[in-house]
C-alpha positions in Angstrom: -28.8 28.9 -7.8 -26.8 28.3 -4.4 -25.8 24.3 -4.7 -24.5 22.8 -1.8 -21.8 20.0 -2.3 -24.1 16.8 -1.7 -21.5 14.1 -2.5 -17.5 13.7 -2.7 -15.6 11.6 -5.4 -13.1 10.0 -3.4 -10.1 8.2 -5.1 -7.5 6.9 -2.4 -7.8 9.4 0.5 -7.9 12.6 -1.8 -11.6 14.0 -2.9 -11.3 14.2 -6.7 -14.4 16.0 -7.5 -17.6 16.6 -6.1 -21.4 17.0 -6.8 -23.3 19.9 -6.0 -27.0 20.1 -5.5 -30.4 20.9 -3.9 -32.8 18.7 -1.4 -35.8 19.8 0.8 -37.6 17.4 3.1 -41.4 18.4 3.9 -43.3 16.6 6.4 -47.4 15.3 5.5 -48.1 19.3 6.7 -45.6 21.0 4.4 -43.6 22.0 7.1 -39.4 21.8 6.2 -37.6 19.5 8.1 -34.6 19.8 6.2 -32.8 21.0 3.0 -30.0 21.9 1.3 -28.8 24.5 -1.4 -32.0 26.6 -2.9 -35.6 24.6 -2.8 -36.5 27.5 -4.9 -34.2 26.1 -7.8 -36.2 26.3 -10.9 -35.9 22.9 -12.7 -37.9 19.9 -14.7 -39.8 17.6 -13.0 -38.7 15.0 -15.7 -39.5 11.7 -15.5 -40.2 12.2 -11.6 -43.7 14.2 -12.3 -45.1 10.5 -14.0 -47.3 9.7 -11.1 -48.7 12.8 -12.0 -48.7 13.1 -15.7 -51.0 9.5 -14.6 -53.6 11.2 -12.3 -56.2 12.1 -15.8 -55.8 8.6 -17.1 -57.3 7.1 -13.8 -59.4 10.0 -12.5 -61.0 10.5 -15.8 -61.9 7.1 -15.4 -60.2 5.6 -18.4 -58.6 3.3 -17.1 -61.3 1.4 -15.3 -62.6 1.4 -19.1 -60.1 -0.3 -20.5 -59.8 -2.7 -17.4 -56.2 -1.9 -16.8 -54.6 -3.2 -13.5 -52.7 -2.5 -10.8 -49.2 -3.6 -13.0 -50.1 -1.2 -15.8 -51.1 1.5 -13.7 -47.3 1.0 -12.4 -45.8 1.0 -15.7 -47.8 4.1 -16.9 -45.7 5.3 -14.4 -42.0 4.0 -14.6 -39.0 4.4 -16.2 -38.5 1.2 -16.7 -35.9 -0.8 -18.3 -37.0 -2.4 -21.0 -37.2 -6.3 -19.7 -39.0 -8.7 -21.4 -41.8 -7.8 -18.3 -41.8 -4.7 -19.2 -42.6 -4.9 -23.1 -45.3 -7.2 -22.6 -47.3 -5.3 -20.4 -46.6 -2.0 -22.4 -47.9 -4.2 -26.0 -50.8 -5.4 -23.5 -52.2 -1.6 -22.5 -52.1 -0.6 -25.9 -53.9 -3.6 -26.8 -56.4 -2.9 -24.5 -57.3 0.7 -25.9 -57.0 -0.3 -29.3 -53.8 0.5 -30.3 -50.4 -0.9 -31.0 -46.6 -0.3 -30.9 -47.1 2.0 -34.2 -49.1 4.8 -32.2 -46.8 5.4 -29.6 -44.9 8.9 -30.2 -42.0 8.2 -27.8 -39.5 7.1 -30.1 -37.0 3.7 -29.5 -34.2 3.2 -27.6 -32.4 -0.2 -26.4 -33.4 -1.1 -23.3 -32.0 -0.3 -20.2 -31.5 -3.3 -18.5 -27.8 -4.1 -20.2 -28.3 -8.2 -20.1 -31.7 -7.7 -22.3 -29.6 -4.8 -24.5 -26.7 -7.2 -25.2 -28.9 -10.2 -26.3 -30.6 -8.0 -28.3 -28.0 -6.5 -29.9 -26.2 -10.1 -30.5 -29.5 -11.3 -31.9 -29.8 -9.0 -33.9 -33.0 -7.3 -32.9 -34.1 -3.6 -33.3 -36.1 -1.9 -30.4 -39.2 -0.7 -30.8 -40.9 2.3 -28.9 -42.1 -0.7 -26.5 -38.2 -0.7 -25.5 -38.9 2.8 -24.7 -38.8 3.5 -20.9 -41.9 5.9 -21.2 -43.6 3.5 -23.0 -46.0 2.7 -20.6 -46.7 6.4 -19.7 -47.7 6.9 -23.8 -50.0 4.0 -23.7 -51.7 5.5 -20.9 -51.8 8.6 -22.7 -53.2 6.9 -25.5 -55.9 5.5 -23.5 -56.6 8.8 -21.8 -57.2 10.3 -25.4 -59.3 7.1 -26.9 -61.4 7.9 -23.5 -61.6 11.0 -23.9 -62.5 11.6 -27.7 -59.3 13.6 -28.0 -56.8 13.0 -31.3 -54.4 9.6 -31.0 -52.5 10.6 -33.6 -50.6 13.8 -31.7 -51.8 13.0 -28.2 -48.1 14.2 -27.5 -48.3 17.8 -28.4 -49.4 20.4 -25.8 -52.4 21.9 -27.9 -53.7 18.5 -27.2 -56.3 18.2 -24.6 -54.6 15.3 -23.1 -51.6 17.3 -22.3 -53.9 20.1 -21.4 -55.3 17.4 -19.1 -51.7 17.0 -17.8 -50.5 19.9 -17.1 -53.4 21.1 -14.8 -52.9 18.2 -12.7 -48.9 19.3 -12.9 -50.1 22.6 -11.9 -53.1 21.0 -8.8 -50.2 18.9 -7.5 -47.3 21.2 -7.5 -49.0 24.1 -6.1 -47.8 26.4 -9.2 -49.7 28.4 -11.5 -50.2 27.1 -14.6 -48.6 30.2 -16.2 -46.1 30.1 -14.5 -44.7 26.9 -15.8 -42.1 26.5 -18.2 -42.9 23.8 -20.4 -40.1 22.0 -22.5 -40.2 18.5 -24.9 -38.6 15.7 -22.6 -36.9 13.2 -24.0 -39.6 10.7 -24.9 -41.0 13.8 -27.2 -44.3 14.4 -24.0 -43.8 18.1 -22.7 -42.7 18.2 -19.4 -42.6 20.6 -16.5 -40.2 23.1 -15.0 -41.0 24.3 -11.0 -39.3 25.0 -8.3 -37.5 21.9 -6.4 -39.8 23.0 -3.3 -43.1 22.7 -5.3 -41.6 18.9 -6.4 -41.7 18.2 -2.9 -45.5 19.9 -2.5 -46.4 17.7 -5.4 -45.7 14.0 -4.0 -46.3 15.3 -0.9 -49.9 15.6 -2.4 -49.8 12.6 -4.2 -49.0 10.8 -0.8 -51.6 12.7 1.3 -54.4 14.1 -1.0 -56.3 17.2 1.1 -59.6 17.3 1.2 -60.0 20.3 -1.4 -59.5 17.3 -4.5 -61.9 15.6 -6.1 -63.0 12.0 -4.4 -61.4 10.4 -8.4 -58.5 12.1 -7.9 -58.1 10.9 -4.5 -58.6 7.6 -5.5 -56.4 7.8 -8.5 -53.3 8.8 -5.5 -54.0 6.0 -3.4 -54.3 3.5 -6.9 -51.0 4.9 -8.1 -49.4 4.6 -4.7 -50.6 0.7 -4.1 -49.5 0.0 -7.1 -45.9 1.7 -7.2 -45.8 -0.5 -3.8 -47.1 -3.6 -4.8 -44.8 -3.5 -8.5 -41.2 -1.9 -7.8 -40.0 -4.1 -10.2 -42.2 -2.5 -12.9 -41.5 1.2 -11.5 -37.8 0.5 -12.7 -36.2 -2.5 -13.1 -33.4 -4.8 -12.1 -30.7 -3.3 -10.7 -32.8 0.4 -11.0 -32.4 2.4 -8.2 -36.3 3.4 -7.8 -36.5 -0.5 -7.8 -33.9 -1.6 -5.0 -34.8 1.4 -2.7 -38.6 0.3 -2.7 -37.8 -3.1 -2.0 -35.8 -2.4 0.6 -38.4 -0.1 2.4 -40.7 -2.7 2.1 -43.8 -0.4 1.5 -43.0 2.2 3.2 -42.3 4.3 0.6 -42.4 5.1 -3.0 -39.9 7.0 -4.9 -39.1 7.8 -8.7 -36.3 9.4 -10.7 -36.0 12.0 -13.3 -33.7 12.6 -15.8 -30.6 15.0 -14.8 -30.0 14.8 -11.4 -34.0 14.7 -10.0 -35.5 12.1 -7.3 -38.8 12.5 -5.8 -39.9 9.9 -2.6 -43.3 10.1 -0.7 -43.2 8.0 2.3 -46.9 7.0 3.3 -48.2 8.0 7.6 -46.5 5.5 9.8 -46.0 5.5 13.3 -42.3 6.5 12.5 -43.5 8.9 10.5 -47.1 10.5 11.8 -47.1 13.2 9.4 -45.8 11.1 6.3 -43.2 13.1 4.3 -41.2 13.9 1.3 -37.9 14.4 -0.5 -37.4 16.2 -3.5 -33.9 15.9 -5.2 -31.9 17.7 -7.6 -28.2 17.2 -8.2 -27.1 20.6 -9.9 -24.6 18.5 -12.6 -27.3 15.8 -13.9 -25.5 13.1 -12.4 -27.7 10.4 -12.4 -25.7 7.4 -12.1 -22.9 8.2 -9.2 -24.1 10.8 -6.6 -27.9 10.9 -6.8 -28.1 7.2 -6.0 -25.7 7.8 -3.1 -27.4 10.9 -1.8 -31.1 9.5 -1.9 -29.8 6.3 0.1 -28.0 8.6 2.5 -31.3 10.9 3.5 -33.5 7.6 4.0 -30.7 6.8 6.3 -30.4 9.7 8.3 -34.7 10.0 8.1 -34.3 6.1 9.6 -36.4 5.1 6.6 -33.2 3.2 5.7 -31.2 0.9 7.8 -27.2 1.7 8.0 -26.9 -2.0 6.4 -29.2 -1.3 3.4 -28.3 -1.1 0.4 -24.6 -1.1 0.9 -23.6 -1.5 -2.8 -25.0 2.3 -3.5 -23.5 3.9 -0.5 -21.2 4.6 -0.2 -20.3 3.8 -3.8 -17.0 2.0 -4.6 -15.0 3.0 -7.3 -13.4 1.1 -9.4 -10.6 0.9 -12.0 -10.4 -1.3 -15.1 -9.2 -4.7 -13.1 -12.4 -3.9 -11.1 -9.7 -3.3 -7.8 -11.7 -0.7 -5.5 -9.6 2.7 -5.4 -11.6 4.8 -4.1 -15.6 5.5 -3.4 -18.3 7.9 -3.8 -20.0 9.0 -0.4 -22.9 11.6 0.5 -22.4 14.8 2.5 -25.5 15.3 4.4 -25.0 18.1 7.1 -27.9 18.6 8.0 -30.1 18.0 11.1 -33.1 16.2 11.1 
């Protein structure tokens, strides 16, 4: 892997540290308009592939079953952070396929959010898997495998034929033989995916623009996921969630969604800005997810002019602070190349 440097720690005028990484830019035709260290980077999609992992739970037609809507088909595919929002509508998909908290397989976790952790933690309270930021994408896998007469009880594992399901939608989108996919257990205890950064890119570019060689379900179940990624960014993430604030900010122009370790994916839709439609695929090579892959994501939708300079300006350039809460320095993206 060749990483280029993608953002600078800066504290006072002296760069402290720095964050290497990779980043292509595809337009709706595939062809590269920009990029940065090695699109050929083998990686996991993480939580970025969940528009994806989705695709067999709407295409199969399982969730027009169960009657879910447009806000659960954005939760099947968030990351989201464990508000009160949040948990309802996770215990409400289950409900709707028959299940409950006690058949997810994702495992707990407090929630993200910090405010709805604290209170939690000073009430008292345990989370539950519906604290879980993937709990929405298991109750859609539960649904998928109620639908589909496959086994509840380990819908996770890959012998499975939901996760069979899965992965050759994984392998449709991404443009990668099946094969040839690494397959590892991601955090929520689901396999997950390892491709190349560039065939990230090939895969939302897909979602976005679905060609004419898929299915007319699975072309519907893009534009479904999509509208409803656009219509619920508060669901896709959370408050304060960087998925969340960039969506909002585009104001449907775009969709986006982070993985763990360093990986962002964002489809933006045909516009006339944008003819073609196009997409970014992320990966910062350390696994930062918290300083430099917010900063570098905001930095690309402002050189593509999907971004204004004045958006966003509490992600980039970052400020750093020290314990007072003084600023001593920031975090900033280097973006060198031309668009």
């Amino acid at each position: 892997m060749i990483a280029d440097i993608l953002a600078k720690v800066i504290r006072g005028d002296t760069v402290e540290s720095v964050h290497r990484g990779h980043y292509l830019v595809i337009d709706g035709k595939g062809n590269t308009l920009a990029s940065a260290g090695d699109p050929s980077t083998v990686t996991y999609f993480r939580s970025s592939c969940k528009s994806i992992q989705a695709i067999p739970f709407i295409a199969s037609g399982a969730a027009d079953r169960f009657g879910f809507s447009d806000d659960e088909i954005a939760l099947a595919v968030a990351s989201h952070s464990g508000e009160r929002m949040h948990v309802e509508i996770a215990a409400r998909m289950l409900a709707k396929a028959g299940f409950s908290e006690k058949d997810l397989r994702c495992g707990a976790h407090l929630p993200f959010n910090e405010q709805e952790s604290q209170r939690m933690i000073s009430a008292g309270e345990k989370p539950n898997q519906l604290h879980n930021n993937c709990s929405g994408k298991h109750a859609a896998m539960l649904a998928l495998a109620r639908h589909i007469g496959a086994d509840p009880a380990n819908y996770d594992l890959l012998s499975n034929p939901v996760q069979a399901a899965i992965l050759e939608r994984i392998s449709e989108f991404s443009e990668v033989p099946a094969s040839e996919i690494a397959i590892g257990i991601d955090g929520c205890a689901a396999p997950n995916f390892a491709v190349p950064v560039a065939a990230m890119a090939r895969s939302f570019n897909n979602l976005l623009n679905p060609p004419d060689s898929f299915d007319d379900a699975t072309r519907v179940a893009c534009r479904r996921i999509v509208k409803a990624m656009i219509d619920h960014p508060k669901l896709v993430g959370g408050t304060g969630r960087l998925d969340t604030m960039i969506m909002e900010a585009a104001r449907g122009a775009l969709v986006c969604k982070v993985g763990a370790d360093g990986v962002w994916l964002c489809g933006v839709s045909p516009s006339a800005k944008c003819p073609n439609g196009l997409t970014i695929a992320l990966k910062i090579e350390d696994g930062d997810d918290h300083l430099s892959r917010p900063v570098v994501a905001v930095e690309l939708l402002r050189k593509l002019g999907l971004l204004a300079a004045n958006d966003l300006p509490e992600v980039a350039p970052m400020p750093v602070r020290n314990r007072r809460g003084d600023v001593v320095g920031r975090i900033e993206a280097v973006i060198d190349a031309r668009f």
